[in-house]
C-alpha positions in Angstrom: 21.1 -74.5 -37.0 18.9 -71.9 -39.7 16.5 -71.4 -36.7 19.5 -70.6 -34.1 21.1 -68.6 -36.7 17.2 -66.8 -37.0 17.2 -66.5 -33.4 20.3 -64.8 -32.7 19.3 -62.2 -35.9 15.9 -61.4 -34.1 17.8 -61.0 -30.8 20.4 -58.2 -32.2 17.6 -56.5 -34.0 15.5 -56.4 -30.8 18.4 -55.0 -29.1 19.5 -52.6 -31.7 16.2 -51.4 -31.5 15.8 -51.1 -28.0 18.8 -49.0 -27.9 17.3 -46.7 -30.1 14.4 -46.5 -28.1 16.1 -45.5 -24.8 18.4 -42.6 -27.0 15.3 -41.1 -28.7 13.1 -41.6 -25.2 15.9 -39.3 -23.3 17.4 -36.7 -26.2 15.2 -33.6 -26.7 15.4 -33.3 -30.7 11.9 -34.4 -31.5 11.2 -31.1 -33.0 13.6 -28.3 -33.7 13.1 -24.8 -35.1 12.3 -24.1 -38.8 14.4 -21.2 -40.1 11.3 -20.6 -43.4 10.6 -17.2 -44.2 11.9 -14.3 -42.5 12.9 -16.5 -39.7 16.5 -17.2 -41.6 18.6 -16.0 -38.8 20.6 -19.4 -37.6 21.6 -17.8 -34.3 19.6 -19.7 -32.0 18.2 -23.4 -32.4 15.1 -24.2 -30.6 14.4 -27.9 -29.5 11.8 -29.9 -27.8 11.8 -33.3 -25.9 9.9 -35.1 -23.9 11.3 -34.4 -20.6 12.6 -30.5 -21.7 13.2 -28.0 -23.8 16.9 -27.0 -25.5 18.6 -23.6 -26.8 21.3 -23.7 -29.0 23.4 -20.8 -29.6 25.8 -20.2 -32.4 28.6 -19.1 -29.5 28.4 -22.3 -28.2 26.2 -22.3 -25.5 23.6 -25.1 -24.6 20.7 -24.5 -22.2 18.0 -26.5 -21.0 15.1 -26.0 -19.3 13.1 -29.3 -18.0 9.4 -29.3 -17.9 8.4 -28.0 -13.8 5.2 -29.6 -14.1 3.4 -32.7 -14.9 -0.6 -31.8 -14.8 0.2 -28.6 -16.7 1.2 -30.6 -20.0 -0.8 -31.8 -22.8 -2.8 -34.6 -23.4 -0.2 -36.2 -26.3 3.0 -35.7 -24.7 2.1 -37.2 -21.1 0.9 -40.0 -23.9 4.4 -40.1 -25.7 5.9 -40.3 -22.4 4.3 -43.2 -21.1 4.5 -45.2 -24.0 8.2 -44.7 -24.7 8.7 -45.5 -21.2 6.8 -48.6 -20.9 8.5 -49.4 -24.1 11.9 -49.2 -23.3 10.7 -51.5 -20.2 9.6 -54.1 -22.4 12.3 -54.1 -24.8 15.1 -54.7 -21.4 12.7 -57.2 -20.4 12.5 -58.7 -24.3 16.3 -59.0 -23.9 16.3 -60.7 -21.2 13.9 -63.1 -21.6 14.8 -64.4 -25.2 18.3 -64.8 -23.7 16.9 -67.6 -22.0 14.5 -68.9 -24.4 17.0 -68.9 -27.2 18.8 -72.2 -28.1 22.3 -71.3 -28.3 22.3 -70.6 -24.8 22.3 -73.3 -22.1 19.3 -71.5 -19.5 16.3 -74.0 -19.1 18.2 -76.7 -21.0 16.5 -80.0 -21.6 13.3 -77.9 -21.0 10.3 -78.9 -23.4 9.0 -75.0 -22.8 12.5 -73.3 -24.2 11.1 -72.7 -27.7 7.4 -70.7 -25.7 10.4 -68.8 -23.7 11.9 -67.4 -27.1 8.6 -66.9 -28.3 7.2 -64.7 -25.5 10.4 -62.4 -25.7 9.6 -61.9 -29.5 6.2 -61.0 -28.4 7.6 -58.0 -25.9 9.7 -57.1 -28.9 6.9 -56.5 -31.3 4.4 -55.2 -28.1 7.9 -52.7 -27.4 8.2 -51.8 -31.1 4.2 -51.2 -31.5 4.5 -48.7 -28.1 7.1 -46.5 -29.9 5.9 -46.5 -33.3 2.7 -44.8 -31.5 4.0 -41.7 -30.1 6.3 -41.0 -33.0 4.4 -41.4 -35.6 1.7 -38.7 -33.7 4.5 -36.6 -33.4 5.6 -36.0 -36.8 2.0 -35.8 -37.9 1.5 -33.2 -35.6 5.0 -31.7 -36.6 4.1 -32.2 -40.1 0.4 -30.6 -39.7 1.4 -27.6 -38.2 4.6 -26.4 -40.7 2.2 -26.2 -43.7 -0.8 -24.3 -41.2 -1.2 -21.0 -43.3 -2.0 -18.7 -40.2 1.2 -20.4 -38.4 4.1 -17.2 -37.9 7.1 -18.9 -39.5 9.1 -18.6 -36.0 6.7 -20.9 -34.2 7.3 -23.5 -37.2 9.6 -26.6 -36.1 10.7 -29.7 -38.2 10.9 -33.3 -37.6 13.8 -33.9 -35.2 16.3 -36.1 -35.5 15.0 -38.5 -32.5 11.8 -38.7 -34.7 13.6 -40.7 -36.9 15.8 -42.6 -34.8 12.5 -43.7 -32.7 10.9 -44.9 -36.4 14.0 -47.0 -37.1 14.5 -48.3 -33.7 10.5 -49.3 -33.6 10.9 -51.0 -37.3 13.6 -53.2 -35.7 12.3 -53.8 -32.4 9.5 -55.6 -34.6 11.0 -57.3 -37.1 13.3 -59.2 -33.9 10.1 -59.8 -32.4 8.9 -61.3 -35.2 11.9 -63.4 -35.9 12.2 -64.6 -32.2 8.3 -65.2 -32.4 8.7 -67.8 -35.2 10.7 -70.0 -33.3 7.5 -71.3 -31.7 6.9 -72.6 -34.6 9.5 -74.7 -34.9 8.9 -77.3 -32.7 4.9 -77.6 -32.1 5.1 -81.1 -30.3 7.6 -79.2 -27.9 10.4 -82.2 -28.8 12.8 -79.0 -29.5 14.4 -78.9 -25.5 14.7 -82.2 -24.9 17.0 -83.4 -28.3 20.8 -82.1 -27.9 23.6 -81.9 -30.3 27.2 -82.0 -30.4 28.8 -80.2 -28.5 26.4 -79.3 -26.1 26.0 -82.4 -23.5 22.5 -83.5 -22.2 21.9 -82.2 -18.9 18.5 -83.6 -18.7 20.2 -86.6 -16.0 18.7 -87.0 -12.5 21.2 -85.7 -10.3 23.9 -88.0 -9.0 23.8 -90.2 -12.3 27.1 -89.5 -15.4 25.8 -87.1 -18.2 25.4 -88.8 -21.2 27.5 -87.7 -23.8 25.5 -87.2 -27.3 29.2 -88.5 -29.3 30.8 -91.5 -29.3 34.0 -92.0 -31.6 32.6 -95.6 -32.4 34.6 -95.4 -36.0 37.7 -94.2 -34.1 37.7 -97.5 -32.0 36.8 -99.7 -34.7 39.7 -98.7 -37.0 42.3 -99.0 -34.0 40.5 -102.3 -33.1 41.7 -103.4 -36.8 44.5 -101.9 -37.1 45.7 -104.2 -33.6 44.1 -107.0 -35.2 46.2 -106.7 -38.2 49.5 -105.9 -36.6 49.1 -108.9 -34.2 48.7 -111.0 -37.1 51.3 -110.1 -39.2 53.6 -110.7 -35.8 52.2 -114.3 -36.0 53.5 -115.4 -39.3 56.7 -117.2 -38.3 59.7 -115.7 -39.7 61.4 -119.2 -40.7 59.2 -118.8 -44.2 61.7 -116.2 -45.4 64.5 -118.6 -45.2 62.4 -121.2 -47.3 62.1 -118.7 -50.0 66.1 -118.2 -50.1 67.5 -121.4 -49.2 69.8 -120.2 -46.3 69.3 -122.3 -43.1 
């Protein structure tokens, strides 16, 4: 039951964290404009993405303007975007396998490999997590190194974005599921884990064609009835003449 109960925490981390992934992956606030200096005027907010580049203006207006070109960008954020991509693919495949691996579901049941299953999702989780956690954390170093450059013009300056964050939190979970999920492989070593059942779940480990066998039986139920027909059947035996014995009526 504690290693169910672990499971299904690992499984909602992984997936909170894979959520968080996809949502800082797509938004473009990984960097917005620092108003430092002279550069106080709050009429238009500069932000940068992965996949484009926003203008926000204080009438209202949004614009976007997607990157045209692939070969024409740097190094680091062709990088960012192939790790945050293949890391939101391994988190949706994380979810999915765990799902089946896990043992409050009834996928691969009576399987002596279930427990590896739940294991190998944990290890996308952390592999998805470790994948983020790379590109963000070169971003806001570069973020970071480049506000406190002395010959940087204060209008060119941008602060850590708000999908900086999110894609820190969302790695920090994505591991600690995997993690979680990972250490049920540890809980059955012998591999015994898929073939033992408990109530209610039936076995369904039966060749086909034969009855499942039902891990309850109400043996103590049966028992008590038994006795209590016993008793009642007994008591209808004793012959009723005795009464009159006691009294002296015939």
């Amino acid at each position: 039951m504690a290693v169910a109960a672990l499971e299904l925490m690992g499984f909602f981390f992984g997936l909170f964290g894979m959520l968080g992934t996809l949502v800082a992956t797509l938004l473009p606030y990984w960097a917005t404009s620092a108003h430092v200096g002279p550069n106080i005027v709050t009429a238009v907010v500069s932000m940068k993405g992965l996949w484009m580049e926003c203008v926000y203006q204080s009438t209202g207006a949004f614009q976007c303007e997607t990157y045209n070109t692939l070969l024409g960008l740097t190094t680091d954020l062709q990088s960012a975007r192939a790790m945050m991509v293949i890391s939101s693919i391994c988190s949706v495949l994380a979810c999915a396998v765990s799902t089946v691996g896990m043992q409050c579901t009834v996928c691969m049941d009576g399987s002596s490999v279930k427990s590896k299953v739940a294991g190998a999702g944990g290890s996308l989780f952390l592999l998805a997590g470790l994948l983020a956690l790379i590109p963000v954390s070169w971003k806001t170093h570069e973020v970071v190194q480049s506000f406190y450059m002395q010959n940087m013009p204060a209008g060119l300056k941008f602060d850590i974005g708000d999908c900086l964050y999110v894609g820190l939190a969302s790695s920090l979970l994505s591991m600690l599921g995997g993690g979680l999920l990972s250490a049920s492989c540890c809980d059955d070593s012998d591999g015994s884990r898929g073939t033992r059942r408990r109530y209610p779940y039936p076995d369904r480990s039966a060749p086909r064609g034969q009855p499942l066998a039902t891990p309850y039986h109400p043996v103590t139920l049966h028992s008590s009835k038994n006795q209590t027909l016993n008793s009642t059947s007994t008591h209808s035996n004793t012959p009723a003449a005795a009464a009159y014995d006691v009294t002296g009526y015939v």
